[in-house]
C-alpha positions as CSV (number, residue, x, y, z in Angstrom):
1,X,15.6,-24.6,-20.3
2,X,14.2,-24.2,-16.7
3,X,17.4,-22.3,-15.7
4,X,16.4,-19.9,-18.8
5,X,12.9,-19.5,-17.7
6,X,14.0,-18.7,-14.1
7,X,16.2,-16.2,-15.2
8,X,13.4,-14.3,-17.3
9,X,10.7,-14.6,-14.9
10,X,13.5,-13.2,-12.6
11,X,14.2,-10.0,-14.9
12,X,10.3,-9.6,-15.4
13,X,10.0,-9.5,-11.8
14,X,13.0,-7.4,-11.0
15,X,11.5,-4.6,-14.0
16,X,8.0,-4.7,-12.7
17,X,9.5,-3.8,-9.2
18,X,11.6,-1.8,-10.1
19,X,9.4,0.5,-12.5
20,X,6.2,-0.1,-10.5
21,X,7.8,0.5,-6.5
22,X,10.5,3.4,-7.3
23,X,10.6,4.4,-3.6
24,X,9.1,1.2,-1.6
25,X,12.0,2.6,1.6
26,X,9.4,4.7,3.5
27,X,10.7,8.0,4.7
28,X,11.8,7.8,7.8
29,X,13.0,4.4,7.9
30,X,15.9,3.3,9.3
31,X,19.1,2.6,6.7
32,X,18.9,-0.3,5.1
33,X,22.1,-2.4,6.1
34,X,24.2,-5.7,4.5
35,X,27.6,-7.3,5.4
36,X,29.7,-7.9,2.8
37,X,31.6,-10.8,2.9
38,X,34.8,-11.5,0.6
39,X,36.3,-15.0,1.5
40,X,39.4,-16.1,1.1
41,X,38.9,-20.0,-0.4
42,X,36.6,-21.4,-3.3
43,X,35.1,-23.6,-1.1
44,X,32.3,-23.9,1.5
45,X,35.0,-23.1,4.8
46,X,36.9,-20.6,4.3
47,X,38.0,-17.2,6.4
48,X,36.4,-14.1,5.6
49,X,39.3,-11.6,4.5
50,X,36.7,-8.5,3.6
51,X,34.2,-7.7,6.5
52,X,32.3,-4.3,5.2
53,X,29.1,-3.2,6.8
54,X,27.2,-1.1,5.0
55,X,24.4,1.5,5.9
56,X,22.4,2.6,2.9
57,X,20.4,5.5,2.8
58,X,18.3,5.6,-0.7
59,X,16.1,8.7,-0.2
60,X,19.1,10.5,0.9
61,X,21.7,8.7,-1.4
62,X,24.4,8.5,1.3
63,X,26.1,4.8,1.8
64,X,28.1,4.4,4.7
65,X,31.3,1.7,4.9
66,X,32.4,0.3,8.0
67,X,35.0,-2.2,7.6
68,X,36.1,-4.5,10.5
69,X,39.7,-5.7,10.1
70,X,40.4,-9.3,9.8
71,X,43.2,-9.7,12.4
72,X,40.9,-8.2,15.3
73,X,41.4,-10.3,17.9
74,X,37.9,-10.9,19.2
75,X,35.5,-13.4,21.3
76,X,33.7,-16.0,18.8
77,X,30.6,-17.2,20.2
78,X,31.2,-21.4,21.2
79,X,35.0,-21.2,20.3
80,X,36.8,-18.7,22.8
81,X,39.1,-15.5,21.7
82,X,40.3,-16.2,17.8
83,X,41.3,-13.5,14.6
84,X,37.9,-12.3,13.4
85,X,38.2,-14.0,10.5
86,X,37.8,-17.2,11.6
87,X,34.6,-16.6,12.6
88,X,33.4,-17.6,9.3
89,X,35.3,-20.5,9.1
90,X,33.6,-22.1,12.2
91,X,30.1,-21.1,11.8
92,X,29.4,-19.0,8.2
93,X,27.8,-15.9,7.8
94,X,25.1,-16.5,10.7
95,X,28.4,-16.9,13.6
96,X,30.1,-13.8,11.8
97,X,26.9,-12.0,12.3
98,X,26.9,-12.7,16.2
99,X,30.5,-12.6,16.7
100,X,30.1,-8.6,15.2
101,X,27.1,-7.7,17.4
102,X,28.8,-9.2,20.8
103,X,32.0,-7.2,20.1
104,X,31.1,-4.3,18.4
105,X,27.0,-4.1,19.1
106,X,26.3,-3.9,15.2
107,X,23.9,-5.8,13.0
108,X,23.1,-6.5,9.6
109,X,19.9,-7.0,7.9
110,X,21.5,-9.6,4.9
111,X,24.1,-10.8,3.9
112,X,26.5,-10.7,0.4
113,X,29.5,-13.7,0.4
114,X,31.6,-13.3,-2.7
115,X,34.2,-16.1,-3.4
116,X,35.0,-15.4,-7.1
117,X,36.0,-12.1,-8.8
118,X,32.4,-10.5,-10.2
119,X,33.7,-6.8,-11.3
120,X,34.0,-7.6,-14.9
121,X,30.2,-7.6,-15.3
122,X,30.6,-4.0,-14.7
123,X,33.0,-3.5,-17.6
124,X,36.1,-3.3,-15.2
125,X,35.9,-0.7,-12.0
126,X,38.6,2.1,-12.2
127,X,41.4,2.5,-10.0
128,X,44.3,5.2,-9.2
129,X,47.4,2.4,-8.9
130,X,50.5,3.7,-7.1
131,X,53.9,1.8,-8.3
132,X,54.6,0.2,-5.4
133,X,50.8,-1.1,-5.1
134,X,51.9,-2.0,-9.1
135,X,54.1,-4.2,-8.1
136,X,52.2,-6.2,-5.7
137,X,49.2,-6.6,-7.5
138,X,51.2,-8.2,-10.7
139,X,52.7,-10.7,-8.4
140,X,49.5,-11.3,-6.1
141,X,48.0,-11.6,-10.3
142,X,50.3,-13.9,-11.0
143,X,49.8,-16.0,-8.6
144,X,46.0,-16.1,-9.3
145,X,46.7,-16.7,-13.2
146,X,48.3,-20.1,-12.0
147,X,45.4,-21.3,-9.8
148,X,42.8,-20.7,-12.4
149,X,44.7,-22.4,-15.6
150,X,45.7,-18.9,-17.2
151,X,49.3,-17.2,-18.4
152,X,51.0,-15.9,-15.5
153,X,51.8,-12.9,-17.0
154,X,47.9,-12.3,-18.2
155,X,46.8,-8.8,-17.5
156,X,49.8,-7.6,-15.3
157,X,49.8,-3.9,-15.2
158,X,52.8,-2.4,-16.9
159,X,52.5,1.6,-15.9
160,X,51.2,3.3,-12.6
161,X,48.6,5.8,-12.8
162,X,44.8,5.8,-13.6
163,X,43.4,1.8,-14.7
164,X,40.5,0.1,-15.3
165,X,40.6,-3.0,-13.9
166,X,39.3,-6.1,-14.5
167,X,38.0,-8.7,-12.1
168,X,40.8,-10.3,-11.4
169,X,43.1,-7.8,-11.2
170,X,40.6,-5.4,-9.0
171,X,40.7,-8.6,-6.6
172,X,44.4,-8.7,-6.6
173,X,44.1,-4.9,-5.9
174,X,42.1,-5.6,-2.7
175,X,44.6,-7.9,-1.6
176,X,47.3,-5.9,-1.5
177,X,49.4,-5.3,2.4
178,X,52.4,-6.2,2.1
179,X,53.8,-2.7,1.2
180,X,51.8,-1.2,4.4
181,X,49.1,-2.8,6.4
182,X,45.7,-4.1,6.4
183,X,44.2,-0.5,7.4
184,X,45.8,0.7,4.0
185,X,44.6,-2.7,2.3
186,X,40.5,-2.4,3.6
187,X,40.7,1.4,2.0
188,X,41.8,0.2,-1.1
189,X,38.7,-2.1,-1.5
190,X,36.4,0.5,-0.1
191,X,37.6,2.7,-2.9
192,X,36.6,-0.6,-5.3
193,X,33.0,-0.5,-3.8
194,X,32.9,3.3,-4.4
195,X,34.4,2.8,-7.8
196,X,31.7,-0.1,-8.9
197,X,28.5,2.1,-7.2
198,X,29.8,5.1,-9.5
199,X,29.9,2.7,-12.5
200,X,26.0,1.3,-11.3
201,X,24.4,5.3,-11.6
202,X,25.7,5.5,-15.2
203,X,24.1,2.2,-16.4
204,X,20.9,2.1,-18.1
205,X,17.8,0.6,-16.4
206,X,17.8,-2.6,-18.3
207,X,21.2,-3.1,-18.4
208,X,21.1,-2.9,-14.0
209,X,18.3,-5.3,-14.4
210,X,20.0,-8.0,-16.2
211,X,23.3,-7.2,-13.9
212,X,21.1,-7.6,-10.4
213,X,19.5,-11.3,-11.9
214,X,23.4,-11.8,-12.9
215,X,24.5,-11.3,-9.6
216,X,22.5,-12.9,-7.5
217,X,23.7,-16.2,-8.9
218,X,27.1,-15.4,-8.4
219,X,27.6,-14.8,-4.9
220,X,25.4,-16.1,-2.2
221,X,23.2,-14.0,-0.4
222,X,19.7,-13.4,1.4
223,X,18.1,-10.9,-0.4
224,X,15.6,-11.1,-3.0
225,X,14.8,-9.0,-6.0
226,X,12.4,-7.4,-3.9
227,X,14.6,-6.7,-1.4
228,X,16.6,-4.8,-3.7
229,X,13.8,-2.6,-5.1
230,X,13.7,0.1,-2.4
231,X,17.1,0.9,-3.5
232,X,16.2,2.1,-6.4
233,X,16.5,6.0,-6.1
234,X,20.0,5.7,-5.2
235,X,20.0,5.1,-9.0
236,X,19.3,8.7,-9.6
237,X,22.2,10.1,-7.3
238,X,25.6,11.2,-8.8
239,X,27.7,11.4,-7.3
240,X,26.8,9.0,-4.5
241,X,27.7,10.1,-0.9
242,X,29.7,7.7,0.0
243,X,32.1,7.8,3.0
244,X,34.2,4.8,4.8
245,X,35.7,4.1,8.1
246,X,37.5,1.1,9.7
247,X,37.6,-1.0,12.8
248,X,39.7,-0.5,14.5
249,X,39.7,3.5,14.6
250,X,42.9,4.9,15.2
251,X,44.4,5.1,18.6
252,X,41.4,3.1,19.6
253,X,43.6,-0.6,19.6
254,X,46.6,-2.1,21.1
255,X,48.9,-5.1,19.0
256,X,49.4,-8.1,20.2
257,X,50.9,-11.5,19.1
């Protein structure tokens, strides 16, 4: 019963915000900005496999990606030279946060940490799946169908061409390197993030309501309900402008093992 009643007082205060503060980002402002995290475990440690800044602009309805690849080899503040990724593992969100403004002079006002697939609140995020990105994701799938209890062969894709995913196979999507690299692999969740903001301006009010009180109990994060108010006249822009980059640019990195 009390989880009920915080959830309603939630969507009550989300509406009133929402309705009464339209435009609460004064003109002007800088972008709002929040790291998205995607981790690769269940559990409290784990490495962060998706790092994706992102600079929102509501009164001009731009959003700008920057994702920082997880094999950058990188100083970790207290813990030497390590793969970015680790820097969640040894200190959360707050040492990712550093490590990315020491290395790359870049900051974030909050924070989103996903550890489970969330897409199917949406109704499933469309995707344009080559074959040979087909046949990783049904074996990425069906290795994910095992872990949480479920057929292996549930939901594998059986044609190419134009999908709509579903949470778990969206994640397997985002997964995918094998067939090229992890440049290739951080611009196919990118196109998931565009794909799920498209899917967000065609929703109806309440319905975005009830998804933002959703969501903020299924990942872990800093903002608010209030923070999320001044973004409320991207809701009015379609298309979004939305545009994504990578670190590291290209020509601007050397391998090493």
């Amino acid at each position: 019963m009390k989880r009920l009643f915080q959830r309603t007082a939630a969507l009550l205060c989300a509406a009133l915000l929402l309705v009464a503060s339209p435009s609460v980002h004064a003109a002007g402002e800088d972008p709002f900005t929040v790291l998205f995290i995607g981790m690769d475990t269940s559990g409290k440690a784990g490495r962060s496999d998706v790092m994706m800044l992102a600079s929102i602009d509501p009164d001009a309805g731009t959003v700008r990606l920057v994702s920082f690849l997880r094999d950058l080899y990188v100083s970790i503040p207290g813990h030497g030279y390590d793969r970015l990724n680790a820097a969640c593992f040894y200190g959360g969100e707050e040492l990712l946060l550093k490590t990315l403004e020491e290395n790359f002079g870049v900051s974030a006002e909050h924070t989103v940490t996903a550890r489970f697939p969330t897409l199917d609140l949406l109704g499933g995020v469309e995707a344009e799946i080559t074959e040979s990105e087909r046949q990783q994701l049904n074996k990425i799938l069906e290795d994910y169908n095992r872990q949480v209890g479920l057929a292996a062969d549930d939901g594998l894709l059986e044609t190419a061409g134009e999908h709509l995913l579903n949470g778990r196979q969206a994640l397997s999507y985002c997964r995918i390197r094998k067939i090229d690299s992890d440049f290739q692999r951080t611009g196919r969740q990118q196109r998931i993030i565009e794909s799920a903001a498209e899917k967000l301006t065609q929703m109806k009010l309440f319905d975005l309501l009830k998804l933002a009180v959703t969501l903020l109990d299924e990942v872990e994060t800093d903002l608010t309900l209030a923070d999320l108010a001044p973004l409320a006249p991207l809701l009015g822009c379609e298309p979004l402008d939305i545009q994504g980059a990578h670190v590291p640019f290209d020509g601007a990195y050397a391998d090493e093992t």
